[in-house]
C-alpha positions as CSV (number, residue, x, y, z in Angstrom):
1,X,88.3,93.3,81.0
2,X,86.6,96.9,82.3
3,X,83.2,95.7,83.6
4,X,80.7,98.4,84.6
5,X,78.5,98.2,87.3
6,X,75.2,100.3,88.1
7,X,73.6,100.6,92.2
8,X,70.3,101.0,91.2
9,X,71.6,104.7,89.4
10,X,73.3,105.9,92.6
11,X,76.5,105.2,91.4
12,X,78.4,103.6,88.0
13,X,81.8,102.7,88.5
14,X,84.2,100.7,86.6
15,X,85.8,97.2,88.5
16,X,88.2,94.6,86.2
17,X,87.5,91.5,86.4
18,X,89.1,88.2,84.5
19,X,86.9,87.0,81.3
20,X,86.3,83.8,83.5
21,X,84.3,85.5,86.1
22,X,82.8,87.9,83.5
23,X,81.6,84.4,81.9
24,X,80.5,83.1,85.2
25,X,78.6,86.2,86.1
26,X,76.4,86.6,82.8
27,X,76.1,82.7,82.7
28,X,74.4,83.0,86.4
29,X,72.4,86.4,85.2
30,X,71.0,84.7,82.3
31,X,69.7,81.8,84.6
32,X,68.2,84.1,86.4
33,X,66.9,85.7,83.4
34,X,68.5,88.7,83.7
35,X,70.0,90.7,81.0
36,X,73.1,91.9,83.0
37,X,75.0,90.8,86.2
38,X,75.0,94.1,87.6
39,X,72.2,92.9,90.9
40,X,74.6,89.5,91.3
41,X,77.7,92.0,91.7
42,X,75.7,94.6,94.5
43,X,74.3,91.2,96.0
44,X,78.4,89.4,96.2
45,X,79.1,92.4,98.0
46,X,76.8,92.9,100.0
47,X,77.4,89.5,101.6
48,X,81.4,90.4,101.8
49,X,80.4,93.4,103.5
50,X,77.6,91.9,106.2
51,X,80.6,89.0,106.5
52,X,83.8,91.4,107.1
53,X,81.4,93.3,110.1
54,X,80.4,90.3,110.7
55,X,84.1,89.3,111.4
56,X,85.1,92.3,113.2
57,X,82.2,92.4,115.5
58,X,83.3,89.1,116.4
59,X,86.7,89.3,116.5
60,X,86.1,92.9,118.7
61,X,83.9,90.4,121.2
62,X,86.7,87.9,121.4
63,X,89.4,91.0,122.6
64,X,87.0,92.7,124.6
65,X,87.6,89.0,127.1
66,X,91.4,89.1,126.8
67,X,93.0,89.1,130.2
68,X,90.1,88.2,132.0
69,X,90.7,84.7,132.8
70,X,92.8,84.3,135.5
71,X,96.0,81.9,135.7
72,X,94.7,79.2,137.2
73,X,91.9,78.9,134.3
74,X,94.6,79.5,131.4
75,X,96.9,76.7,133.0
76,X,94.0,74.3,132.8
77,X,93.0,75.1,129.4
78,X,96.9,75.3,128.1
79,X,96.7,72.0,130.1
80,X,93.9,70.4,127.9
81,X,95.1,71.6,124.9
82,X,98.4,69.7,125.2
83,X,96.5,66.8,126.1
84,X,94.1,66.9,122.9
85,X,97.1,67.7,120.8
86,X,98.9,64.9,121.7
87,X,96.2,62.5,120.7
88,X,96.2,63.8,117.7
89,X,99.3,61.8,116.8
């Protein structure tokens, strides 16, 4: 099903989505009391979009540490990490 979607007139473009979701989405709008799903759409991705930045910033922040722990601290954490895994058991 061609679904289109409206950012507050900026922009209409057409996304397909399965009759379920379509179902979902106007049953959630009309809840809401809203005639179409178009703000629930621009709101879904705006949340995936703060999340995936979200992500990156933080996966960016993880690899801006890597290689600064010396041996001796990545021995003793390899070390407790076998030691936790094998109470897992």
């Amino acid at each position: 099903m061609h679904v289109h979607a409206c950012q507050t007139g900026d922009m209409r473009t057409t996304v397909e989505i399965p009759d379920h979701q379509r179902a979902k989405l106007m049953e959630i709008a009309a809840r809401r009391g809203l005639i179409g799903f178009s703000l629930i759409v621009q709101e879904a991705i705006e949340q995936y979009l703060e999340q995936t930045v979200s992500k990156n910033e933080r996966v960016q922040a993880a690899l801006s540490v890597l290689g600064t722990m010396d041996t001796a601290e990545a021995d003793e954490i390899e070390e407790s990490v076998r030691e936790l895994r094998g109470r897992w058991r």
